[in-house]
C-alpha positions in Angstrom: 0.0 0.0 0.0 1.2 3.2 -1.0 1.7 5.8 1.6 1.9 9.8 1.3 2.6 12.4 3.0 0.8 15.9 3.4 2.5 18.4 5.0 0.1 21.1 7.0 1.2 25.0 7.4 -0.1 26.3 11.0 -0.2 30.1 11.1 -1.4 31.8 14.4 -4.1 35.0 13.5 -5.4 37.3 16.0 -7.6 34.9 17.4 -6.9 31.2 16.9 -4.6 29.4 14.3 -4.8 28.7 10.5 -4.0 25.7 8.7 -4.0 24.5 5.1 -2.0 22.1 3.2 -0.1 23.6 0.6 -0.2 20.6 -1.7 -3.8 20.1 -1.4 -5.8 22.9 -3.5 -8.6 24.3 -1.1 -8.0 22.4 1.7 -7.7 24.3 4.9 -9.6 24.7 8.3 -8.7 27.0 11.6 -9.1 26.4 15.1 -9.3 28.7 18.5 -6.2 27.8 19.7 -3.2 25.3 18.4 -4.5 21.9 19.9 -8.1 23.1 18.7 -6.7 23.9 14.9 -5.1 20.3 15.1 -8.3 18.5 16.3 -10.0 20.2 13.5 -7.3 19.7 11.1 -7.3 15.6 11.7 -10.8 15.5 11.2 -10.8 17.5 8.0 -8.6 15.2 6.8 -10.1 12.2 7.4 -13.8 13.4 6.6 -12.0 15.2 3.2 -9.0 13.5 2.0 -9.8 9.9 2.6 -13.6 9.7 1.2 -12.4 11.2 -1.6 -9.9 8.5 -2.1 -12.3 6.2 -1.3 -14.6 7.8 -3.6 -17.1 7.7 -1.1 -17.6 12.0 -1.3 -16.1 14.5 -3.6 -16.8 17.5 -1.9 -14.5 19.6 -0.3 -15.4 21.6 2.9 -13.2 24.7 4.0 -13.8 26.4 6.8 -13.6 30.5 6.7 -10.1 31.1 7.5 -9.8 33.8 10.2 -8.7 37.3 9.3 
């Protein structure tokens, strides 16, 4: 079995963190603090990433990154 890796980019905002991977068009979430933004981020992932390669959904889902 093939395995890959996708690295994520955490950037703190004013008021929580920002993450998106930069080999992954459109795929980013944000959280209130660091372990919230990872939480969300592993769960993005999985819900996102692997239905898609299992063809199970093809729908992307962003949340709105914090300004």
């Amino acid at each position: 079995m093939a395995k890959y890796v996708y690295p994520a980019v955490f950037t703190p905002e004013e008021k929580g963190y920002s993450v998106y991977f930069p080999d992954l068009e459109g795929c980013y979430t944000c959280g209130d603090d660091l372990q919230d933004a990872q939480i969300k981020l592993v769960n993005f992932f999985c819900h996102n990433v692997c239905c898609i390669n299992c063809g199970k959904d093809k729908k992307l889902f962003d949340c709105e990154r914090r300004k």
